[in-house]
Chimera marker file (.cmm) of the C-alpha trace (Angstrom):
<marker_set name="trace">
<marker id="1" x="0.000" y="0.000" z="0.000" r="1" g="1" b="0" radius="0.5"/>
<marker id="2" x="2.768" y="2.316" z="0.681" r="1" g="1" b="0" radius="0.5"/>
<marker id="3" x="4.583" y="1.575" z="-2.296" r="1" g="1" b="0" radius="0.5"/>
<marker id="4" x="1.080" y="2.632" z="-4.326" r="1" g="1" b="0" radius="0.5"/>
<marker id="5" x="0.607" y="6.049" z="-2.056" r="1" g="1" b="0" radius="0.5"/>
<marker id="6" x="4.335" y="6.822" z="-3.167" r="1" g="1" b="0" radius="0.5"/>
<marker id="7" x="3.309" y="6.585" z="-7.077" r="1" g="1" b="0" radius="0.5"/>
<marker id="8" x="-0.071" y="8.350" z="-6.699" r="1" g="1" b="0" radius="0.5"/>
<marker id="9" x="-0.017" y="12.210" z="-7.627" r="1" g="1" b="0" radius="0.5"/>
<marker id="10" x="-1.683" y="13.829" z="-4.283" r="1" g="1" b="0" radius="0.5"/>
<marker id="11" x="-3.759" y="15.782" z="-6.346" r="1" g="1" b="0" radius="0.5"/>
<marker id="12" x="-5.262" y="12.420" z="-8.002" r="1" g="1" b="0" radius="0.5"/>
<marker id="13" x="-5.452" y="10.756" z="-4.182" r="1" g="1" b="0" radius="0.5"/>
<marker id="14" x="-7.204" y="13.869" z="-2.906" r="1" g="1" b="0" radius="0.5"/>
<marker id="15" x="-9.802" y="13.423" z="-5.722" r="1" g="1" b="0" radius="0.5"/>
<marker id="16" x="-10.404" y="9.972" z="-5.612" r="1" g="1" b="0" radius="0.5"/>
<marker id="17" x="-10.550" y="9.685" z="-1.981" r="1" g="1" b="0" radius="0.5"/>
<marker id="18" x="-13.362" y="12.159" z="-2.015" r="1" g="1" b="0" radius="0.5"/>
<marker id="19" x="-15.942" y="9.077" z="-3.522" r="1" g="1" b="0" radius="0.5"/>
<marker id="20" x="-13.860" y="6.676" z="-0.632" r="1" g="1" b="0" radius="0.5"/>
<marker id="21" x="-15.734" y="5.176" z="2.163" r="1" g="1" b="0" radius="0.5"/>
<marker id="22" x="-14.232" y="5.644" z="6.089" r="1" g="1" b="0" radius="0.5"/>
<marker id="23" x="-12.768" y="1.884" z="5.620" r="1" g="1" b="0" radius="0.5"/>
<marker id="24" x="-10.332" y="2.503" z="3.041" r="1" g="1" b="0" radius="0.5"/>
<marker id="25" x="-9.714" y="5.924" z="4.264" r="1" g="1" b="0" radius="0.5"/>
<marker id="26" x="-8.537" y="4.677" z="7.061" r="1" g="1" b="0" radius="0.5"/>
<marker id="27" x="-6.634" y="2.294" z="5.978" r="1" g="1" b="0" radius="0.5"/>
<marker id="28" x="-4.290" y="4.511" z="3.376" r="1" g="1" b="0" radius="0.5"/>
<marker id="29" x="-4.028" y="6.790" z="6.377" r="1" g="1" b="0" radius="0.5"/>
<marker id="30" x="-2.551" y="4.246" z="8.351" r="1" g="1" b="0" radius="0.5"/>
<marker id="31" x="0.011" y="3.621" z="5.645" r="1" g="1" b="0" radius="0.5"/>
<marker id="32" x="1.073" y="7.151" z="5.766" r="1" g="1" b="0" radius="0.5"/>
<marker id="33" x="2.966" y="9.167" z="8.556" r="1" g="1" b="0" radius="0.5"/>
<marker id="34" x="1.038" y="10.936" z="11.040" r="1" g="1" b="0" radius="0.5"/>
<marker id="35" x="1.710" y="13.837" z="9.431" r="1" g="1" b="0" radius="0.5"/>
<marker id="36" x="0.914" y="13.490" z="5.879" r="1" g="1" b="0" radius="0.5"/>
<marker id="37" x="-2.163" y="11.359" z="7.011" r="1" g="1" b="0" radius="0.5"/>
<marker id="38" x="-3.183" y="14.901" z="8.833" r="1" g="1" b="0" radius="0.5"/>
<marker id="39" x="-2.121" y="17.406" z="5.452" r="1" g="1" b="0" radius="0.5"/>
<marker id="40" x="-4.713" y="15.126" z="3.666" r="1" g="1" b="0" radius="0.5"/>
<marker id="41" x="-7.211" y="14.776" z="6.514" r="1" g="1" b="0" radius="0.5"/>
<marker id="42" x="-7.128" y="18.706" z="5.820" r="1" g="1" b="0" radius="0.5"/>
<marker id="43" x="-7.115" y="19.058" z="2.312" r="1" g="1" b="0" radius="0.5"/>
<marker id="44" x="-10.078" y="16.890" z="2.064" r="1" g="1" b="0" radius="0.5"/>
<marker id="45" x="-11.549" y="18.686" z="4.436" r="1" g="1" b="0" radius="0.5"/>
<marker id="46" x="-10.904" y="22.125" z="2.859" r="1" g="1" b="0" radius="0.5"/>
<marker id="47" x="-11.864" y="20.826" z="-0.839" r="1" g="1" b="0" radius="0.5"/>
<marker id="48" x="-15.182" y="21.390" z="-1.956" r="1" g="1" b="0" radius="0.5"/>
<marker id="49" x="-17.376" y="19.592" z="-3.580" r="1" g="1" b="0" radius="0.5"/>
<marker id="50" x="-16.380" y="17.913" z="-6.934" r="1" g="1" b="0" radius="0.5"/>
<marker id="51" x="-18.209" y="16.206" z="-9.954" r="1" g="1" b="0" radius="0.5"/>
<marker id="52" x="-18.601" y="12.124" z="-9.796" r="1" g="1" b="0" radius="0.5"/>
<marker id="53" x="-17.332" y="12.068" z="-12.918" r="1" g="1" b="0" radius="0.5"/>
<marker id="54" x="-13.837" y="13.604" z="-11.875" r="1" g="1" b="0" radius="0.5"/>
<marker id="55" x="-13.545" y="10.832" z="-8.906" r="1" g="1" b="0" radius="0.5"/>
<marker id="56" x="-14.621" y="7.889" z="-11.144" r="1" g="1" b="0" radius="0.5"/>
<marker id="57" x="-11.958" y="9.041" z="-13.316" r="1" g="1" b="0" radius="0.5"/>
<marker id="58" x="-8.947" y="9.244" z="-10.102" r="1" g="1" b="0" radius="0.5"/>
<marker id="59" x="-10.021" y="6.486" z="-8.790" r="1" g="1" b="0" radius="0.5"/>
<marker id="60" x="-10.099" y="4.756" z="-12.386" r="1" g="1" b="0" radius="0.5"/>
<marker id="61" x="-6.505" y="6.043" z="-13.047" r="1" g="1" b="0" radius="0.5"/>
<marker id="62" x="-5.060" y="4.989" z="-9.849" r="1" g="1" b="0" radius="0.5"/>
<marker id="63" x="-6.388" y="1.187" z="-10.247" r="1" g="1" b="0" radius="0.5"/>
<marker id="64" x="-4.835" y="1.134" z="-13.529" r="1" g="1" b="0" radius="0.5"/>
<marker id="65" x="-1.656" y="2.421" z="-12.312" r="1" g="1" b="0" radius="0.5"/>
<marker id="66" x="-1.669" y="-0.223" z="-9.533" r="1" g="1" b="0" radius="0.5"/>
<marker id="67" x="-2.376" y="-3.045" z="-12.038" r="1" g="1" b="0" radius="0.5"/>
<marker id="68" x="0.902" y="-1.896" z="-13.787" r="1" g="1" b="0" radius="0.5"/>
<marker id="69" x="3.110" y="-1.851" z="-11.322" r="1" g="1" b="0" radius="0.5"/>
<marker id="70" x="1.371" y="-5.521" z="-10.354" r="1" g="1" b="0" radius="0.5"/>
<marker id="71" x="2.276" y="-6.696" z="-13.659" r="1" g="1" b="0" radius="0.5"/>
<marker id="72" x="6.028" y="-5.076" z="-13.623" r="1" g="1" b="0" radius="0.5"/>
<marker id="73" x="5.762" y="-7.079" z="-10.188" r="1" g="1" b="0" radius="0.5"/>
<marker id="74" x="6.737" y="-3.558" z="-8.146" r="1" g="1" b="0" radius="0.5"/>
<marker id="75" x="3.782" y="-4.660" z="-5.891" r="1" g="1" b="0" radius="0.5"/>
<marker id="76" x="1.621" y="-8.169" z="-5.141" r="1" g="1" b="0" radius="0.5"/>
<marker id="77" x="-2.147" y="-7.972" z="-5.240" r="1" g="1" b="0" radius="0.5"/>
<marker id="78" x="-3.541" y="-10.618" z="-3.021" r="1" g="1" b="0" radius="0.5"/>
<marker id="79" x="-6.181" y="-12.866" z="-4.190" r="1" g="1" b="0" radius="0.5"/>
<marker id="80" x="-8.645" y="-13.513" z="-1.087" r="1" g="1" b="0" radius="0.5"/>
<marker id="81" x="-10.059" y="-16.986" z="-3.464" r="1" g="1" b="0" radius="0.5"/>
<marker id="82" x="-6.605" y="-18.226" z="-4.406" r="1" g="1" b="0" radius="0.5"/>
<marker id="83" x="-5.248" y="-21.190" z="-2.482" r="1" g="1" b="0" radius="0.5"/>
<marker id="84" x="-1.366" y="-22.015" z="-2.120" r="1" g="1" b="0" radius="0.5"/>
<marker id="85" x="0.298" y="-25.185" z="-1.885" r="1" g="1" b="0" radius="0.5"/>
<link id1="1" id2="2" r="1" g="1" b="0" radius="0.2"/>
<link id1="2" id2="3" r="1" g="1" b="0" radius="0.2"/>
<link id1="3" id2="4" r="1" g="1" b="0" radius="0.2"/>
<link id1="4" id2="5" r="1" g="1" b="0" radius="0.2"/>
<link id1="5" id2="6" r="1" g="1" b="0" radius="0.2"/>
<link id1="6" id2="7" r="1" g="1" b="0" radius="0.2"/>
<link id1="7" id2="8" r="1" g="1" b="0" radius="0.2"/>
<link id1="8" id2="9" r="1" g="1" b="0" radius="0.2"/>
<link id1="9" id2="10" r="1" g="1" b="0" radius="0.2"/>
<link id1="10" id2="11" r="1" g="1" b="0" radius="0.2"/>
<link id1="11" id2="12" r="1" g="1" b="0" radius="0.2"/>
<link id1="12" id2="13" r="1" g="1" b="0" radius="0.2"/>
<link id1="13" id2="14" r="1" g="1" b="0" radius="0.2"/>
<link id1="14" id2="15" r="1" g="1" b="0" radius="0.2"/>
<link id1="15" id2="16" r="1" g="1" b="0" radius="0.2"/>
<link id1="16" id2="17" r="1" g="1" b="0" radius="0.2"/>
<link id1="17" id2="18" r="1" g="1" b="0" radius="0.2"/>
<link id1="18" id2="19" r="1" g="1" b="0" radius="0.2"/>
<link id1="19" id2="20" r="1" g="1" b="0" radius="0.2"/>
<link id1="20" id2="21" r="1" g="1" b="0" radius="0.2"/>
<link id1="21" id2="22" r="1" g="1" b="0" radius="0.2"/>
<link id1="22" id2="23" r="1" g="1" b="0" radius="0.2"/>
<link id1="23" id2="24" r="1" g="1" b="0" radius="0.2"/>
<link id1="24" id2="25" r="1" g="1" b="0" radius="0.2"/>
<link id1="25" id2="26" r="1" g="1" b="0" radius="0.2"/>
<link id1="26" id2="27" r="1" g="1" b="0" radius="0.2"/>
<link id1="27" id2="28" r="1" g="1" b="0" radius="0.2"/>
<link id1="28" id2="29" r="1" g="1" b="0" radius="0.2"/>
<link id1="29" id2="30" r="1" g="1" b="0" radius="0.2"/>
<link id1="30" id2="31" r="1" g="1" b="0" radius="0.2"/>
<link id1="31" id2="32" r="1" g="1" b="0" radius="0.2"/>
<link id1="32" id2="33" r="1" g="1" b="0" radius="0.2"/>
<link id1="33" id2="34" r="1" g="1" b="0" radius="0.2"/>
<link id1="34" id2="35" r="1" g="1" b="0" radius="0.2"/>
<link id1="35" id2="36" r="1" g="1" b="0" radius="0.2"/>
<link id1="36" id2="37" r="1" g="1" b="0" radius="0.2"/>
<link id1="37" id2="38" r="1" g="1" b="0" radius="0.2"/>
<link id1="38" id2="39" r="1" g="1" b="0" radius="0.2"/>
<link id1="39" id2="40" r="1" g="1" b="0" radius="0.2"/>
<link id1="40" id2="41" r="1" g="1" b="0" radius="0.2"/>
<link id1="41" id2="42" r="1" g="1" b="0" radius="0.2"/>
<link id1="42" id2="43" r="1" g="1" b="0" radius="0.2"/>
<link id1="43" id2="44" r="1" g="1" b="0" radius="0.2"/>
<link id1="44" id2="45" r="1" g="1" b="0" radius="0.2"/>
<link id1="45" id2="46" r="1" g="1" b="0" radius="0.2"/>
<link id1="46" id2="47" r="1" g="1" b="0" radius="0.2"/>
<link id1="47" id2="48" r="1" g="1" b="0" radius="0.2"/>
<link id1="48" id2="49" r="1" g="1" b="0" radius="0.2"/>
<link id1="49" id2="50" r="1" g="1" b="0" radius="0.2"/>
<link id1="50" id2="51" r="1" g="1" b="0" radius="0.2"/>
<link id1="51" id2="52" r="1" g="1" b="0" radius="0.2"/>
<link id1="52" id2="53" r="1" g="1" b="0" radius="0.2"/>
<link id1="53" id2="54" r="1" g="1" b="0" radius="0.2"/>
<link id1="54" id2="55" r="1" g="1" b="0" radius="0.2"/>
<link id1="55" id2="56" r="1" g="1" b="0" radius="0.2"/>
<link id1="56" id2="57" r="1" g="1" b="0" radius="0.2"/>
<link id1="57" id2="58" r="1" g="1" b="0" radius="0.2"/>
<link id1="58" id2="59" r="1" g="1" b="0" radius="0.2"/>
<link id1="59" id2="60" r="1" g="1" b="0" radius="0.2"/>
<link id1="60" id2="61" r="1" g="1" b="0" radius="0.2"/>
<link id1="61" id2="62" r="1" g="1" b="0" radius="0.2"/>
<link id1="62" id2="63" r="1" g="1" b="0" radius="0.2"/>
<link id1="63" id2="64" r="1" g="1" b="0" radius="0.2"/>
<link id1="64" id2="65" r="1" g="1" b="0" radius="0.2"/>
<link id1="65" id2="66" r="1" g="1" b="0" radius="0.2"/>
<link id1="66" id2="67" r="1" g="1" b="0" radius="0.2"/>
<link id1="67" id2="68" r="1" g="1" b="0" radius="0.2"/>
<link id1="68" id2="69" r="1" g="1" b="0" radius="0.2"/>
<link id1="69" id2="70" r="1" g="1" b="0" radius="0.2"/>
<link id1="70" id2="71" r="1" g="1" b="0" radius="0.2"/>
<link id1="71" id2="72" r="1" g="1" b="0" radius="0.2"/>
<link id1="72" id2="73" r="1" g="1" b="0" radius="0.2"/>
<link id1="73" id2="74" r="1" g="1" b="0" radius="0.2"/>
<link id1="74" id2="75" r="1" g="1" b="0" radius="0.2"/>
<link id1="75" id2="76" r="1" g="1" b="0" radius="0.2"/>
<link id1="76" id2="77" r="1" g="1" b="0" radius="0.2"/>
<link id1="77" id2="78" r="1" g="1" b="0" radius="0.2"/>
<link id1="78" id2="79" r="1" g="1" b="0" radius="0.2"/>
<link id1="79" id2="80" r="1" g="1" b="0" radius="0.2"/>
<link id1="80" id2="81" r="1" g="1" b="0" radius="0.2"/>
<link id1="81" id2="82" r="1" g="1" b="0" radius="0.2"/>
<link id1="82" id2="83" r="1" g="1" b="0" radius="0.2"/>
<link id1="83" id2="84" r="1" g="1" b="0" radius="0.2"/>
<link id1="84" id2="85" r="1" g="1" b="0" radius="0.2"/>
</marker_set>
């Protein structure tokens, strides 16, 4: 998760975490440090409203760019259905 917070534009986050529900906010701000976690808290915060269209599209972007850097094996997706032997 950290590895994908380092390759997302803020300005993309910011938007895309506006359509986000508390669970997964949460969770990236875990993966952050205290601080950043509270910069972002505030620019949410302090960002008004914006179009559905423009978070479809962030949150769109950043799922491709994490299925990229799957497939150049920077990061591992984990399967919840696959089983290991």
């Amino acid at each position: 998760m950290q590895e994908v917070l380092r390759a997302v534009p803020t300005d993309r986050l910011l938007v895309a975490m506006k359509g986000a529900d508390d669970t997964l906010r949460e969770k990236i701000y875990r993966n952050m440090s205290r601080r950043a976690a509270e910069m972002l808290k505030d620019d949410l915060e302090a960002r008004g409203p914006v179009r559905l269209s423009e978070v479809e599209a962030a949150q769109k972007e950043i799922l491709a760019m994490v299925r990229r850097m799957a497939e150049m094996g920077t990061i591992q997706l984990n399967s919840k259905g696959d089983e290991y032997i």
